[in-house]
C-alpha positions in Angstrom: 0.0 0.0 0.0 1.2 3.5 -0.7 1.0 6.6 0.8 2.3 10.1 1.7 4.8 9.2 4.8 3.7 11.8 6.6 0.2 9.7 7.2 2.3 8.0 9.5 2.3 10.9 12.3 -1.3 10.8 11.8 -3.7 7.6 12.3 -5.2 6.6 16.3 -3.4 5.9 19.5 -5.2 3.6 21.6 -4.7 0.8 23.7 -6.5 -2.8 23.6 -8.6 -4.8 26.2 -10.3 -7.6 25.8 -13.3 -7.8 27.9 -15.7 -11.0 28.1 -16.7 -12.2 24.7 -16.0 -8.4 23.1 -12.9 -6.9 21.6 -12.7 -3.2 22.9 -10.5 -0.5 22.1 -10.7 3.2 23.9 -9.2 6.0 21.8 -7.0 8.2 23.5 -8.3 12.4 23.4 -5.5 14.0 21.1 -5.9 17.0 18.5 -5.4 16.0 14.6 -5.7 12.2 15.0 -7.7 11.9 11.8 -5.9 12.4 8.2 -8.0 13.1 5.4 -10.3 10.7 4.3 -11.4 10.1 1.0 -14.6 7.6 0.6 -12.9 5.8 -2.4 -12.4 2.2 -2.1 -8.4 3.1 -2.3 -7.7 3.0 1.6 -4.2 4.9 0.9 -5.1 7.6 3.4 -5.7 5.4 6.4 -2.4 4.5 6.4 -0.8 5.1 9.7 -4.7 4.8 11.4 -4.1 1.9 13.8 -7.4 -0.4 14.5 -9.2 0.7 17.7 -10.3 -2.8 18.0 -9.1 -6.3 16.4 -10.6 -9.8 16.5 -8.0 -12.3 17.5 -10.1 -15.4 17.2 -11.9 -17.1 14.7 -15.0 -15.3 12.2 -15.8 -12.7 9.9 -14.8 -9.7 11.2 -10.8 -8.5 11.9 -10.1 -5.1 13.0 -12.3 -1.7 13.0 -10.6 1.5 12.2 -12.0 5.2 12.7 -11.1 8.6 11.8 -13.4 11.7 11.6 -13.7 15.3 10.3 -16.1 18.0 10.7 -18.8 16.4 8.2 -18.2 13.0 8.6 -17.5 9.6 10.9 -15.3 7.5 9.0 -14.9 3.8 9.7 -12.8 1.0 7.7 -14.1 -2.4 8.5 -11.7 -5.4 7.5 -12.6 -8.9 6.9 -12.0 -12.1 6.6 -12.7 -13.1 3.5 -14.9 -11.0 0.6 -17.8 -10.0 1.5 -21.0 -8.0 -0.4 -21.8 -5.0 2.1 -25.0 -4.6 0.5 -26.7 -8.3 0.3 -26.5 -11.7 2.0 -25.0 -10.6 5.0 -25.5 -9.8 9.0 -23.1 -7.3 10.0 -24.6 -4.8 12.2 -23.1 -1.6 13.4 -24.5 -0.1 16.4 -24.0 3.6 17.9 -24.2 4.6 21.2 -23.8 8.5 20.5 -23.6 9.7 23.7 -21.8 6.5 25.5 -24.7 6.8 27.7 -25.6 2.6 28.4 -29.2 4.0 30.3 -30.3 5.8 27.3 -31.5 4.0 23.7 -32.0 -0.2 23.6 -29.7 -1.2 26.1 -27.1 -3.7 24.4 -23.8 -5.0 26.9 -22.5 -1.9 27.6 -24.0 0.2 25.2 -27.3 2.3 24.8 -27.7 1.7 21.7 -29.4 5.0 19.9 -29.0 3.8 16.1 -28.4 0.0 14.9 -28.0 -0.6 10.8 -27.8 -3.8 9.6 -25.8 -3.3 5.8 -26.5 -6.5 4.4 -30.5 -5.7 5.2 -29.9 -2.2 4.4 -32.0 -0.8 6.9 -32.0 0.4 10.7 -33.3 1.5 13.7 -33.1 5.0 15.5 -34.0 4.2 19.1 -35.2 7.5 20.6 -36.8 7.9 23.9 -39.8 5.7 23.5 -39.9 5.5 20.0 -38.7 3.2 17.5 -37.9 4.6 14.0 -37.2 2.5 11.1 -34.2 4.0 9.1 -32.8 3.5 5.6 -29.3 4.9 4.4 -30.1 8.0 3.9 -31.0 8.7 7.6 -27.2 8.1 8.6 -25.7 10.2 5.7 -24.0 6.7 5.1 -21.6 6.3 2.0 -19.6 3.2 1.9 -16.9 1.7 -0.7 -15.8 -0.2 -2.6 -19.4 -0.9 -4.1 -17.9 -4.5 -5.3 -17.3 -7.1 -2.6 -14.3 -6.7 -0.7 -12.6 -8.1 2.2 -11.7 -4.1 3.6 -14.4 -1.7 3.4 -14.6 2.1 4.3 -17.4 4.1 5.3 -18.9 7.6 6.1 -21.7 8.9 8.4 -23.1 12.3 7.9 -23.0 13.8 11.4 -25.8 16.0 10.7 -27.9 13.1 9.0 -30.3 12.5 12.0 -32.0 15.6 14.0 -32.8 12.5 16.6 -28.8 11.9 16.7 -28.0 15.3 16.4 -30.6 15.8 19.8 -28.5 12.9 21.4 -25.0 14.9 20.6 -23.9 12.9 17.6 -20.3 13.8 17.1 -20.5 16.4 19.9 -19.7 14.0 22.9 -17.5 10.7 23.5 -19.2 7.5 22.0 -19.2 4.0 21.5 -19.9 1.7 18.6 -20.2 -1.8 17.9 -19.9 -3.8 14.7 -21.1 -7.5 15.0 -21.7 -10.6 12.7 -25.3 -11.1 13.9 -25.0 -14.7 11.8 -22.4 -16.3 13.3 -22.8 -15.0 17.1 -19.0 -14.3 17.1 -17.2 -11.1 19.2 -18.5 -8.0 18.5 -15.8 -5.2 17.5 -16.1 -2.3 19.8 -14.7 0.8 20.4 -14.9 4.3 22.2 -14.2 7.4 20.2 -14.1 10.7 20.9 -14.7 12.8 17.9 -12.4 15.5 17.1 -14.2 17.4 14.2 -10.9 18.7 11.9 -11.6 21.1 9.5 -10.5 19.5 6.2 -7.8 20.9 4.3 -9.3 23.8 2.4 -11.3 22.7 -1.5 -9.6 24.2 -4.2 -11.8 27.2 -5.5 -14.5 24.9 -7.5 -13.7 25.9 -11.4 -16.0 23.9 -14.1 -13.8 25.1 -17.1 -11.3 23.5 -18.9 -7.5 24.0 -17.5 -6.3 24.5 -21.0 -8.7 25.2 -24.6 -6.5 22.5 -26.6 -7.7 20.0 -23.8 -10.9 17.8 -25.3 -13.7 17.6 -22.7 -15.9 13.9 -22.4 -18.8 14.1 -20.4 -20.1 10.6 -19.8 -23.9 10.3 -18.2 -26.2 8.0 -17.8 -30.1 9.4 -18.3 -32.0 6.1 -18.3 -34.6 7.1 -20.9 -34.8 10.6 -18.5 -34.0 12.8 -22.0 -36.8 13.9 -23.1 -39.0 14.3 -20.1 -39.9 17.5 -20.1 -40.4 18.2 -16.7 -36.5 17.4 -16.4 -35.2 19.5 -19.7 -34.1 22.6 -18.2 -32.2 20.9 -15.4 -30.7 19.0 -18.1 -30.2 21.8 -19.8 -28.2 23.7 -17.4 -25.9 20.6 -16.4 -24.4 20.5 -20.1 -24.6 24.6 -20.4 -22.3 24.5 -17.4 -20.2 21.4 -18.0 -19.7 22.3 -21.7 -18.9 19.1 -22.9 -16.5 18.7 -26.3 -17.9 14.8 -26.4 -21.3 13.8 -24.6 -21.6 10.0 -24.1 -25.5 9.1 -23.0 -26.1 6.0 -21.9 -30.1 4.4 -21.7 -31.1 7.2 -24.0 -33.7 4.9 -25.7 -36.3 7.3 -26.7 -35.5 9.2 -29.8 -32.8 8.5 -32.4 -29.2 10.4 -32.2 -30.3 13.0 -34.2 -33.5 13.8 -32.6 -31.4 13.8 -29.3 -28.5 16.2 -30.6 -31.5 18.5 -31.9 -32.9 18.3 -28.7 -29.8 19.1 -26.8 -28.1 21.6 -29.6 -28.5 24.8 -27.7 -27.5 23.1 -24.3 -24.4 21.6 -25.6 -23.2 24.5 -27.4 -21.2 24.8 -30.9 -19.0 21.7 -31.6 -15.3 22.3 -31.6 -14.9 20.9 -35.2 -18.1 23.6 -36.3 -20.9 20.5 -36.9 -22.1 17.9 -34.6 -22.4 14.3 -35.5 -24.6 12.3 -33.9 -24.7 8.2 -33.3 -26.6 5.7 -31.4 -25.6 1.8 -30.8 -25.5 -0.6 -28.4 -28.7 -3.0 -26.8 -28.6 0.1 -23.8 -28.8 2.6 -26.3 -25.7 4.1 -26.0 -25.9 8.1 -28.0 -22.2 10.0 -28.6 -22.5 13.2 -29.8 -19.1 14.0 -30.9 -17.2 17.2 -32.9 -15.3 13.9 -35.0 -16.9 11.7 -37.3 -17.0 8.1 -36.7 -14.6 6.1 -38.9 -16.9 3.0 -37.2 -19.2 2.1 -34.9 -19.4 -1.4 -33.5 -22.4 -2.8 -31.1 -20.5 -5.2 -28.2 -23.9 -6.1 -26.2 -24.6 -3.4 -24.3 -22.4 -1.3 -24.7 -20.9 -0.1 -28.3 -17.3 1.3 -29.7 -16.6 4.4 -31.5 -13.8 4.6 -33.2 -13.4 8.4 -34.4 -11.5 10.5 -37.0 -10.1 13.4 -35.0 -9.6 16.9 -37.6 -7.4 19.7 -36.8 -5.6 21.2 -34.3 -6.0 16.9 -33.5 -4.7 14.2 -36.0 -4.9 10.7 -35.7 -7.8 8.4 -34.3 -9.4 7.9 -31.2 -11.1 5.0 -29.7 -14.2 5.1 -27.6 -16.0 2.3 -25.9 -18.9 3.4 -24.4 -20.2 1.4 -21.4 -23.5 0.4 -20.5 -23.0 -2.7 -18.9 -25.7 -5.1 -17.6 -27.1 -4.7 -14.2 -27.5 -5.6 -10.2 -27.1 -9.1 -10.0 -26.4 -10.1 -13.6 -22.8 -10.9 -13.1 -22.6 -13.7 -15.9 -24.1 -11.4 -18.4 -21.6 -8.2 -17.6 -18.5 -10.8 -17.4 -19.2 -11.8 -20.9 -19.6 -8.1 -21.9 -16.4 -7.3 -20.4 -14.3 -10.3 -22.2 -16.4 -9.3 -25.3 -15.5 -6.1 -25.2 -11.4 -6.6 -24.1 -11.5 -9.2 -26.9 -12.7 -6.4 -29.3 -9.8 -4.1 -28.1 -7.0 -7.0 -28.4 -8.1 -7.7 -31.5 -8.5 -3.9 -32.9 -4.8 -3.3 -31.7 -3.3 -6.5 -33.7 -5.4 -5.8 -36.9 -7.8 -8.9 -36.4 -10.7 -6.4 -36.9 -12.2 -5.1 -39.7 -11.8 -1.5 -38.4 -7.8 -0.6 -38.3 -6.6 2.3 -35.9 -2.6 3.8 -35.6 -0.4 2.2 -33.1 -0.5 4.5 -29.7 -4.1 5.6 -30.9 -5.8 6.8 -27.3 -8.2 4.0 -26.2 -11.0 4.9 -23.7 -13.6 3.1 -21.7 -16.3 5.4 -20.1 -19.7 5.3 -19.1 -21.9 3.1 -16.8 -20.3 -0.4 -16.3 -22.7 -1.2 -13.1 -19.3 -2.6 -11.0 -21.0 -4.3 -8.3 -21.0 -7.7 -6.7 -18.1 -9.6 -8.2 -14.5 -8.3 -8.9 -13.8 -10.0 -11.9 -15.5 -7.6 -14.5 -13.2 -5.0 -12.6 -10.5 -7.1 -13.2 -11.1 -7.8 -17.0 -11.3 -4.3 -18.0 -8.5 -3.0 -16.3 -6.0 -5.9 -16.7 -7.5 -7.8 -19.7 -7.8 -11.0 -18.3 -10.9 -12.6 -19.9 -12.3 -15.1 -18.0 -14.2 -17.4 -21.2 -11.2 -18.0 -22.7 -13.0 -20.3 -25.3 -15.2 -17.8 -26.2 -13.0 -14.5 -26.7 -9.6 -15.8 -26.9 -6.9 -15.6 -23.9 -7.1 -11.6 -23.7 -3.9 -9.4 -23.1 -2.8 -6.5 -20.8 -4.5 -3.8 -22.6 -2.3 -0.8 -23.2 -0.3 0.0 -25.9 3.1 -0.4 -23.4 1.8 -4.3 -21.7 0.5 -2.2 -18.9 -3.6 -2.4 -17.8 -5.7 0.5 -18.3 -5.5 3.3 -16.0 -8.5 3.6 -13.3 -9.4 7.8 -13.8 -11.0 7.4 -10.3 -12.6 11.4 -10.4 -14.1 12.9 -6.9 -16.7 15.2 -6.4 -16.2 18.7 -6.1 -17.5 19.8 -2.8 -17.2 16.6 -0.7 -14.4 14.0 0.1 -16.7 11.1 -2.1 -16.0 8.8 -5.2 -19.7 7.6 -5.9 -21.8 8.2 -9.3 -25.0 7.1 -8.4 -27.7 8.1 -5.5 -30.7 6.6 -5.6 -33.0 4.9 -3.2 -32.8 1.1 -2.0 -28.8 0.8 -2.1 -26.1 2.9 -1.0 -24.4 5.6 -3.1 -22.1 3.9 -5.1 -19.5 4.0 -8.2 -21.3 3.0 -11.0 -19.8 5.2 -13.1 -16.3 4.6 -14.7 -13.4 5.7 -17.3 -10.7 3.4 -18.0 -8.2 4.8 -20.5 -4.6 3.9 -22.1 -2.0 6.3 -20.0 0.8 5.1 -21.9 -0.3 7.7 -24.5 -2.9 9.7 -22.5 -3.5 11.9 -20.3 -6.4 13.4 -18.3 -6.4 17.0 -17.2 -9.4 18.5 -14.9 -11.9 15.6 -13.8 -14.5 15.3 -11.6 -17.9 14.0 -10.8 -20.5 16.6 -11.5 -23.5 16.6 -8.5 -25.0 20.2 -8.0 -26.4 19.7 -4.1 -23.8 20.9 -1.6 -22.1 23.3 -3.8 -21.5 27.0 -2.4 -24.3 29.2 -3.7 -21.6 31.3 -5.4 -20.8 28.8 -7.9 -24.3 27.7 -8.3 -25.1 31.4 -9.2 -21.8 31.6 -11.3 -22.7 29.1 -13.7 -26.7 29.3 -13.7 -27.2 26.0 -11.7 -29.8 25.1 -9.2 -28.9 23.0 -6.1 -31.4 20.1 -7.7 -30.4 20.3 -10.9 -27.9 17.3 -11.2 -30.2 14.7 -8.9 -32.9 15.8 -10.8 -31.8 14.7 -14.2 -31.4 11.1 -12.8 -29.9 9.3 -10.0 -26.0 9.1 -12.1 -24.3 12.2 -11.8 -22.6 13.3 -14.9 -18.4 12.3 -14.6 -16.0 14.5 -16.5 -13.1 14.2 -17.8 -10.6 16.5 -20.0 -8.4 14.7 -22.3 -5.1 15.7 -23.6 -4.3 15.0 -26.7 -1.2 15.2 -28.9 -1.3 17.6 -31.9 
C-alpha cells in the first residue's frame, strides 16, 4: 500500500482490552488524529490509522478503524474473506452517540441509539420511547468499494439525523459496535471521541477546462430521462455549465441520435470541429454526440465502440468504448460483456478487426459499467484478463506499453466522495467509470458533476440550481478532459 509518509504521524493511538466475549478499544483524546479521508475504495489515506479494535479469534470480522472530520465519521471495517456489504449478510453496526448505556435499547455496555444492519440495508433510530425504522439515507451513510471486498470504508453524515444530532452525535465521546449477527462471534467495539478537523481547504470549484486544446468527455447515464420534459431545463443547465466537447449518454432509448443532438443543440453548445455528428448503438442505447466523425461504430452487447476520426488542431484516431454494462445481480451477463469487449480491443490493436486504428491511438472506456457484486469484470477491464477464454480468446494487458488501463478514479467537487450514483434502495455507489490507455494519455481536470452541496456562489456563477444534477437522474454526470497530442 502506498502513501504520503507523513500519514504516519497521523492515524489513532489507543490501547487494547479484551473484555468478556468483546474486543474493545478506547481512543486516546488527542488533536489532529484523523488524516484526510477520501470515501474511495483506495484505503491509501488510512495509512498510519491503527485499529481501535481487532478480532484475534476465529469469524468474519478483523479489526475496526475510525477517523473523523467536521462532516463525517469515518470507519474502515476489514474482513476475513470478501464480503457484499450490500446483500446476504448480517453485519450490524450499532451507535451509542452519547456513550450513555441507560439511554437508547440497552445492548452490553452500550445504549444503543441507532443499529444498521448493511447486508438488510435498513436500521433503527431508538429514541426515547420511539422506535424509528431507518434506511441509508438517515445516517448520511456512504460506503466503498461498491464491489465485494474483504476491507471496506465508510462515512456517516454527522448531521444526517436531527434525533442523533438531539442525542450529541459527534459532539460528545461515543461508543460503537460492529457484530456478525450470523455467526454469534465477538463483536468489535470501540470508544471514540470525535475530534471534528476542518479539512484541508477545496480548491476554488472551477468547471472550465484547465487549457482550450484539452478535449472535454462528459459521460452520463439518463436512463430514458431525456426527453421528459419536466427534467429538460435541469438537463439543460448541467451540459450549459459542463460544456462538454464529447457527450456519451447512456439508456437514451427514446429518440434517435439525431432527434437527441437536436434536442440538446443549444444546451451543448457549438462543436469544436463547427458540426455535430450524432450516433446511437448498443442493446442500452448508448448516444455519442461528438465534434469527429466516426470512422466505425461497433455494437458489443450493451455497450458499443466508437472509433473516431479526429480533424485539426487533432490528428490521428481515437477509440471510444462506451459502457452500459448489464445490471444488479447479472454478473454472468456483464463478465461476458467485459471479455467481449477486451477481446474487441485486443483484436482492434493487432489488426484482427475489420476496423484498423494507428499504433498509440488513445483508447477509452467510459460510461456506466454497473461494477458491483463480483470483482472480476473489474479485473477484465483493467487488466484484460478474460475469463471465457473459449469464447473470446486468452485476452492481453490492454495498453499499448503491456500495462492495464489506467483507473481515472474522479471525486466530487465539494465533498471527500468517489460515488456516481444516488438513488433509493442501495447505498451511493461507483457505477460510473473511465478506464483509458495512459501510456499515450493523459487526463487533465476531472470530476464527478452533483449540483447539491455546492456553495451558492458557484451555483449562481454558472446558472445551476442546487437540484439540478439529482434531478436529471440518480448518475451524476463524470468529466473528464483529455489531452491529446497535436
Amino acid at each position: 500500500m502506498t502513501g504520503n509518509p507523513l500519514t504516519a504521524l497521523l492515524g489513532c493511538s489507543v490501547f487494547l482490552l479484551s473484555v468478556a466475549l468483546e474486543t474493545v478499544a478506547q481512543s486516546i483524546d488527542q488533536a489532529a488524529l484523523s488524516p484526510a479521508i477520501r470515501i474511495d475504495g483506495c484505503f491509501q489515506d488510512w495509512k498510519g490509522v491503527e485499529p481501535l479494535a481487532i478480532n484475534e479469534r476465529t469469524g468474519l470480522l478483523k479489526t475496526l478503524c475510525l477517523a473523523d472530520d467536521a462532516d463525517y465519521l469515518f470507519l474502515k471495517l476489514e474482513f476475513t474473506w470478501k464480503v457484499n456489504l450490500q446483500a446476504g449478510n448480517r453485519i450490524t453496526l450499532d451507535l451509542d452517540v452519547d456513550d450513555d448505556p441507560t439511554s437508547g435499547l440497552r445492548k452490553g455496555r452500550l445504549g444503543v441509539d441507532a443499529s444498521f444492519t448493511f447486508g438488510e440495508r435498513r436500521g433503527w433510530i431508538f429514541s426515547g420511547q420511539d422506535t424509528l425504522s431507518i434506511q441509508y439515507e438517515s445516517l448520511g451513510l456512504v460506503t466503498a468499494p461498491t464491489m465485494e471486498s474483504t476491507i471496506f470504508e465508510i462515512a456517516l453524515s454527522w448531521p444526517a439525523s436531527k434525533e442523533l444530532m438531539t442525542l450529541g452525535f459527534g459532539t460528545k465521546p461515543m461508543r460503537l459496535s460492529v457484530a456478525d449477527e450470523s455467526d454469534g462471534s465477538p463483536p468489535l467495539i470501540a470508544a471514540y471521541i470525535p475530534q471534528r478537523p476542518a479539512r484541508p481547504g477545496l480548491p476554488p470549484i472551477s468547471l472550465e477546462k484547465e487549457d482550450p486544446t484539452h478535449l472535454r468527455l462528459v459521460t452520463h447515464n439518463v436512463n430514458r430521462r431525456h426527453f421528459n420534459p419536466e427534467k429538460r431545463d435541469a438537463f439543460s443547465r448541467v451540459y450549459q455549465a459542463l460544456q462538454p466537447d464529447i457527450l456519451l449518454l447512456q439508456e437514451a432509448y427514446e429518440g434517435t441520435a439525431t432527434e437527441i443532438l437536436d434536442y440538446f443543440r443549444m444546451a451543448v453548445g457549438a462543436p469544436l470541429s463547427g458540426r455535430w455528428y450524432a450516433y446511437k448503438a448498443g442493446e442500452e442505447a448508448t448516444v455519442l454526440l461528438s465534434p469527429f466523425p466516426a470512422a466505425a461504430v461497433v455494437h458489443l452487447g450493451n455497450s458499443a465502440a466508437y472509433i473516431l476520426d479526429l480533424t485539426a488542431p487533432y490528428t490521428g484516431k481515437l477509440v471510444l468504448i462506451a459502457l452500459s454494462m448489464p445490471c444488479c445481480d447479472l454478473d454472468g451477463a456483464r463478465q461476458a460483456e467485459a471479455d467481449m469487449i477486451m477481446a474487441f480491443i485486443d483484436n482492434l490493436k493487432t489488426g484482427k478487426t475489420q476496423e484498423h486504428i494507428p499504433v498509440g491511438t488513445p483508447i477509452i472506456l467510459a460510461g456506466d459499467a454497473n461494477l458491483v457484486r463480483r470483482t472480476e469484470q473489474y479485473t477484465t477491464l483493467t487488466m484484460g484478463d478474460i475469463q471465457d477464454t473459449l469464447a473470446y480468446g486468452p485476452g492481453a494487458p490492454p495498453d499499448w506499453d503491456g500495462s492495464p488501463f489506467l483507473d481515472l478514479l474522479p471525486y466530487h467537487l465539494q465533498r471527500p466522495m468517489a460515488y456516481t450514483w444516488r438513488g433509493s434502495g442501495f447505498f451511493p455507489g461507483r457505477l460510473d467509470f473511465i478506464f483509458y490507455s495512459d501510456s499515450v494519455l493523459k487526463i487533465g481536470r476531472n470530476f464527478v458533476f452533483d449540483t447539491v452541496g455546492l456553495p451558492e456562489e458557484v451555483l449562481s456563477r454558472y446558472g445551476l440550481q442546487e437540484r439540478d444534477a439529482p434531478d436529471t437522474y440518480k448518475h451524476q454526470p463524470v468529466v473528464a478532459d483529455l489531452i491529446l497530442g497535436n
